[in-house]
C-alpha positions as CSV (number, residue, x, y, z in Angstrom):
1,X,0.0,0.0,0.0
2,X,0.8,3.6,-0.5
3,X,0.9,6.5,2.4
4,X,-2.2,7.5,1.2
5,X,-3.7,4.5,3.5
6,X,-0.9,5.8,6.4
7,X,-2.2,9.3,6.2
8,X,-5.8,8.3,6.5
9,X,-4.7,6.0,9.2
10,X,-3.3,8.7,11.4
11,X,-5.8,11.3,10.4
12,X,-8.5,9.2,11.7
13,X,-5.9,9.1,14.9
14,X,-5.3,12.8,15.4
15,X,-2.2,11.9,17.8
16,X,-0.3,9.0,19.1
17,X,2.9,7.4,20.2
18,X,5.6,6.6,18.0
19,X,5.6,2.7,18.2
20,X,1.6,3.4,17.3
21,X,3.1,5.3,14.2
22,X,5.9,2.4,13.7
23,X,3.2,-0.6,14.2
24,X,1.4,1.2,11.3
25,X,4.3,1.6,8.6
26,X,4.7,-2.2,8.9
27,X,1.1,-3.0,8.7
28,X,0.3,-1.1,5.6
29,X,3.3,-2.4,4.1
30,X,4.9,1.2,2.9
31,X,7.8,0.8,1.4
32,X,9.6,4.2,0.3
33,X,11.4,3.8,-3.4
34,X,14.6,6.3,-2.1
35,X,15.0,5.1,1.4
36,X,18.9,4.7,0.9
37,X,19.3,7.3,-1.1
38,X,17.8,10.1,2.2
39,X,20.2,8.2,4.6
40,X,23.3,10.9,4.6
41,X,19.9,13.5,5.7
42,X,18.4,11.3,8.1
43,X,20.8,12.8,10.3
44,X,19.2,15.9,10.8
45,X,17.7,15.3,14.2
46,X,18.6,13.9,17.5
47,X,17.8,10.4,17.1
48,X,17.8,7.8,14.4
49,X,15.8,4.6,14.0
50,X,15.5,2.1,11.1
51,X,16.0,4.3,7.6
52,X,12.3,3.2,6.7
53,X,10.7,4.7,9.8
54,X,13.2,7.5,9.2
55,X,12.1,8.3,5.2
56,X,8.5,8.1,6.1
57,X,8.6,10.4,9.2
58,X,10.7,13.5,7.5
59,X,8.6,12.5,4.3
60,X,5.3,13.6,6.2
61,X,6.8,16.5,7.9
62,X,8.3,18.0,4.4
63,X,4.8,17.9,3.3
64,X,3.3,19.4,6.7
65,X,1.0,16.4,6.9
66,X,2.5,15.6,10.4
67,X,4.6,17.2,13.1
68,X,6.9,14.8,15.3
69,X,7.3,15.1,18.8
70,X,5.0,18.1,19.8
71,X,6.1,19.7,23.3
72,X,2.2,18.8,24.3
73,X,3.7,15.5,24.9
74,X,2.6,13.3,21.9
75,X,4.8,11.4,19.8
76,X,2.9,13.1,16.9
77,X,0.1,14.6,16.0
78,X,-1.7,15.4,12.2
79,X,-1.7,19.2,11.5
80,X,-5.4,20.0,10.8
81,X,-6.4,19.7,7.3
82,X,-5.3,23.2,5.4
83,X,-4.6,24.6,2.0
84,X,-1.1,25.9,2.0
85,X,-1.5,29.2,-0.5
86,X,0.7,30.7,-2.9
87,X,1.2,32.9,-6.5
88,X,2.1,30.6,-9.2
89,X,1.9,32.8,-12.4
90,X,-1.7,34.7,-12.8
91,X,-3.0,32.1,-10.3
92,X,-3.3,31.2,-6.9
93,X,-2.1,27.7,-6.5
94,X,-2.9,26.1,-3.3
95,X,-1.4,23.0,-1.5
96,X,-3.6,20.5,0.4
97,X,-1.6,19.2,3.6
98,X,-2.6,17.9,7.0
99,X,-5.1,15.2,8.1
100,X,-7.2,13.9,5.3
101,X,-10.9,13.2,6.2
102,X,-13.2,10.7,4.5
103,X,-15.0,13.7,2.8
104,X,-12.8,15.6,1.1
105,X,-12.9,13.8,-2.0
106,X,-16.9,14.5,-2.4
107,X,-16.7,18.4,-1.8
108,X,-13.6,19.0,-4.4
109,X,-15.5,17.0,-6.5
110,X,-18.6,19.9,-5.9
111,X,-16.2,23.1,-6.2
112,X,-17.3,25.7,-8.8
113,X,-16.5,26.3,-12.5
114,X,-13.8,29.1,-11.4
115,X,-11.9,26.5,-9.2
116,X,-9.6,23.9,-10.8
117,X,-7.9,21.0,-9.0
118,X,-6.4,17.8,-9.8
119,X,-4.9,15.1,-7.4
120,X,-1.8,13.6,-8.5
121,X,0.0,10.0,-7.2
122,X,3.5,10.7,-6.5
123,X,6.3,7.9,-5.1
124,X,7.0,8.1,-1.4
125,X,4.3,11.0,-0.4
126,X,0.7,10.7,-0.1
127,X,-1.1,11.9,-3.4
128,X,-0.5,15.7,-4.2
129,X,-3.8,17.9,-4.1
130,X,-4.0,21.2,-5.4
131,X,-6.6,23.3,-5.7
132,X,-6.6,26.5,-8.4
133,X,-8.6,29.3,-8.8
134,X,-7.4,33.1,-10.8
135,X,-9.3,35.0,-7.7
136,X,-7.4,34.3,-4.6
137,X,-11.1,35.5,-2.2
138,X,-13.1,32.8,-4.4
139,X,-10.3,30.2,-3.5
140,X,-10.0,31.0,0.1
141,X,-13.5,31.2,0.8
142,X,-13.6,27.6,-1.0
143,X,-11.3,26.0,1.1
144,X,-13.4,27.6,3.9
145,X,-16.3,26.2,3.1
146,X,-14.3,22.4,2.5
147,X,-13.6,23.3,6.3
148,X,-9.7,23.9,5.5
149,X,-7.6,26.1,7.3
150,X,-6.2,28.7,4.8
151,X,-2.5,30.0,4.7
152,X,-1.9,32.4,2.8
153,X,1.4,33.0,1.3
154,X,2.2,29.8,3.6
155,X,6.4,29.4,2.1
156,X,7.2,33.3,2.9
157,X,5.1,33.1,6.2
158,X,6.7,29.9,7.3
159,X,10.1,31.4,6.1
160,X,10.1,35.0,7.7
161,X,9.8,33.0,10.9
162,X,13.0,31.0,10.7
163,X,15.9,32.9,12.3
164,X,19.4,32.5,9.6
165,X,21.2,29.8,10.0
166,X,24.3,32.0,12.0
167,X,21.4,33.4,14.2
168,X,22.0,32.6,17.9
169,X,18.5,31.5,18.1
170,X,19.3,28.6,15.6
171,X,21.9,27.0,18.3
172,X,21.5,26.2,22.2
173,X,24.7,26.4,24.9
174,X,25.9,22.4,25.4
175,X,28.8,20.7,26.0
176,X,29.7,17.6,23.5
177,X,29.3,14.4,25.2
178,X,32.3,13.7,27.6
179,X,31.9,9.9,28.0
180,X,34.1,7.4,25.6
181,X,32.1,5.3,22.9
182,X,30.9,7.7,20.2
183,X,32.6,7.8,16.7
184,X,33.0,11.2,16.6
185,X,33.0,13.3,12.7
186,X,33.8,16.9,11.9
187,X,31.9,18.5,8.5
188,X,34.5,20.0,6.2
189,X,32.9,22.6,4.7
190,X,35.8,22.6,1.3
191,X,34.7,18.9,0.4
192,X,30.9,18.9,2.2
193,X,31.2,15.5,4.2
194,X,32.0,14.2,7.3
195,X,35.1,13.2,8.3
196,X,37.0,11.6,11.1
197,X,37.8,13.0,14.3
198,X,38.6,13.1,17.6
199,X,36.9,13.9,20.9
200,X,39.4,16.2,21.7
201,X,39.2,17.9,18.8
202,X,36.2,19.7,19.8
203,X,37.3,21.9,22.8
204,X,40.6,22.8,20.6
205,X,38.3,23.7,17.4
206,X,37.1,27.8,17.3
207,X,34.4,27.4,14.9
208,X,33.3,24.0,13.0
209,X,30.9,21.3,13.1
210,X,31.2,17.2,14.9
211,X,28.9,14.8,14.8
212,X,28.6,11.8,17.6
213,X,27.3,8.9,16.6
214,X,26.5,5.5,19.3
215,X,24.1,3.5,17.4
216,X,21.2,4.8,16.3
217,X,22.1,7.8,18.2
218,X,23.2,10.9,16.9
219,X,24.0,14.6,18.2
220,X,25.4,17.5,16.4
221,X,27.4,20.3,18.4
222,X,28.8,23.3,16.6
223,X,31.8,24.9,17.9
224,X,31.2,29.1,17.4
225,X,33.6,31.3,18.4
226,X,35.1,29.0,20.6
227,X,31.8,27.7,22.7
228,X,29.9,24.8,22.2
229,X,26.3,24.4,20.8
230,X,24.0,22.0,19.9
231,X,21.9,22.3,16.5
232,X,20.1,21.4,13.7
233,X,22.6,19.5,11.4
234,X,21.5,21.1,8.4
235,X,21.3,24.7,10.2
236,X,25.2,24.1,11.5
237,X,26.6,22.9,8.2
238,X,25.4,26.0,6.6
239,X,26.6,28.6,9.8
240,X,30.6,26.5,9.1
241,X,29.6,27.3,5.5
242,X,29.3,31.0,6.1
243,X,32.6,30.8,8.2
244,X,34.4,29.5,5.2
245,X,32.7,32.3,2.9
246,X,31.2,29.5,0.8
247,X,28.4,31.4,-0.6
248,X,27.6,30.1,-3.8
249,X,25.4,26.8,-3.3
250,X,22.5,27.6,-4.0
251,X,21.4,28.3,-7.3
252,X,18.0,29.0,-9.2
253,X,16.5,28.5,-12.9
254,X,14.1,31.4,-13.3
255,X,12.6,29.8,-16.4
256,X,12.3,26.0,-14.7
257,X,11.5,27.7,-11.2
258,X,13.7,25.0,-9.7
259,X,16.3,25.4,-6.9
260,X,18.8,23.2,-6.2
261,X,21.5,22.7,-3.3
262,X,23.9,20.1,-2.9
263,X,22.5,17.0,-1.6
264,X,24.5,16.8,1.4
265,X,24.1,20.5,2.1
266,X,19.7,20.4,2.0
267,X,18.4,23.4,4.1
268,X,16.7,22.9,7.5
269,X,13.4,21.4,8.1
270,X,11.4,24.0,8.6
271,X,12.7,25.9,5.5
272,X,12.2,23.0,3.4
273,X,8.8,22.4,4.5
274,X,8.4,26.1,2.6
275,X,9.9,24.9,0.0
276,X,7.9,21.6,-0.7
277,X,4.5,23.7,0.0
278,X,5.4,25.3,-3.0
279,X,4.4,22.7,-5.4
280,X,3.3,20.0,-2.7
281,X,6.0,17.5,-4.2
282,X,9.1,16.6,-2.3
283,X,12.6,17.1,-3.8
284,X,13.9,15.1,-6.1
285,X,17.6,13.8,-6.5
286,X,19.9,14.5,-9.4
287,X,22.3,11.9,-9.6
288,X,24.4,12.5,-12.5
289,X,24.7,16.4,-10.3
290,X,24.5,15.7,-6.8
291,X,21.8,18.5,-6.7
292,X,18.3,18.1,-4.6
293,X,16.2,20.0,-7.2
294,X,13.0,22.0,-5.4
295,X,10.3,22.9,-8.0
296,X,7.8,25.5,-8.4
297,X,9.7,28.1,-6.9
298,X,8.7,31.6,-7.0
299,X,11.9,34.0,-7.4
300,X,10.9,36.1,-4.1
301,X,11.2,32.8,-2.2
302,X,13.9,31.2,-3.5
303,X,15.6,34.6,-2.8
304,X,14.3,34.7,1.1
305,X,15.5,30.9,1.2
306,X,19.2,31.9,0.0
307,X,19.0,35.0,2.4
308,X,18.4,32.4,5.5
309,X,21.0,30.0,4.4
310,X,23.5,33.4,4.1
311,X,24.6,32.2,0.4
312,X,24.5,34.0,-2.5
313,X,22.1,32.6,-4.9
314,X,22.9,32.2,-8.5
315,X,20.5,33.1,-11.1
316,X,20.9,30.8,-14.0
């Protein structure tokens, strides 16, 4: 089965605990197609499981279908069924994410003559629903009356939230783990990947980033200015980037609308959840590049997007 069945599954839930959420992967039988190929990303939080459970959790939370560990206490819960909104040419394009309920299909099925949609089936996501409409009032009073929550402008809302990535709001004050055992890494930011270190070579380090690995466990700590934080992965390979002054990773086909970034080097959560609301399709991989390739990017945000990542976008 596809995540479709997963979605509805948890949207019928509303919240639950994350062996609930792992008893239901296997039961449906989801089976991501680029599971190995999202491993080097999986990293971007403070735990790890099996890659499977990994793909399908940060596959959900791309596509703001589900947030992860809520400070409410649940393991997760389905973000309320909304319409992500933005320009796309002389339209207003809107994204369908969150919970899924039984009716939806029936009432986009009775939308008026001025509103297009389509639903599309797409590897590795639930099926991408948009909904269309040349009068942005006539499309948000339609996804009003389907009982979505509308978001307007959701990718520049969601990104004039996010602090930059050398922001001292992106990093909290902690010490790297003390105790033997981890296989310890430092990011080199001249050849983008991890290599080895030493414990020790943290407290000596000014500015860079070290990974510690035990297990399925991982941590990332970022040296700055001689102190040590813990961050986002993703948010601390770009702050060492910005040390280094290497500013041009980020590039953007005005005529495509695509932005790419080096795989290793994909922006931070929250940012790319702006990104994918865009079009409502995840990244895809260019192999023969080694570029993650975002589409349906309007210019302003791909702009914002290089702004937060403090690289100079190029305009190809």
């Amino acid at each position: 089965m596809n995540l479709n069945d997963l979605l509805i599954w948890m949207s019928a839930r509303v919240k639950g605990s994350w062996q609930q959420f792992r008893s239901a992967v296997e039961e449906f039988h989801v089976e991501p197609e680029n599971t190995g190929e999202d491993r080097e990303n999986t990293d971007d939080v403070t735990w790890s499981d099996l890659p499977l459970y990994q793909a399908v959790r940060l596959s959900l939370q791309r596509l703001g279908h589900v947030e992860f560990f809520s400070a409410s206490g649940e393991d997760w819960r389905v973000v309320p069924p909304s319409l992500a909104i933005t320009k796309q040419g002389s339209q207003w394009v809107g994204v369908v994410c969150g919970a899924r309920p039984p009716y939806l299909s029936g009432l986009l099925n009775q939308l008026s003559s001025a509103i297009s949609w389509d639903s599309q089936e797409i590897p590795d996501m639930p099926d991408r629903i948009r909904i269309a409409a040349l009068d942005l009032q006539v499309l948000c009073q339609a996804a009003t009356d389907m009982g979505l929550a509308v978001q307007k402008d959701a990718p520049v809302s969601i990104l004039a939230a996010i602090p930059p990535v050398d922001d001292p709001r992106s990093r909290f004050p902690k010490e790297a783990p003390g105790v033997p055992g981890w296989t310890v890494e430092r990011f080199s930011a001249l050849k983008l990947r991890w290599e080895g270190a030493d414990s020790g070579d943290v407290e000596h380090t000014k500015n860079g980033l070290f990974r510690f690995r035990m297990k399925y466990q991982r941590f990332h700590f970022l040296r700055w200015q001689g102190r040590s934080f813990q961050v986002q992965v993703q948010v601390g390979k770009y702050a060492v980037l910005r040390h280094h002054r290497i500013r041009k990773l980020v590039s953007y086909n005005s005529n495509q609308a695509i932005l790419s970034v080096p795989v290793t080097c994909r922006p931070p959560l929250l940012m790319e959840r702006a990104l994918v609301l865009c079009s409502g399709i995840l990244p895809r991989i260019d192999k023969a590049s080694g570029l993650l390739k975002y589409t349906e990017i309007p210019r302003d945000v791909a702009q914002l997007a290089a702004e937060l990542l403090r690289q100079e976008i190029q305009i190809i």
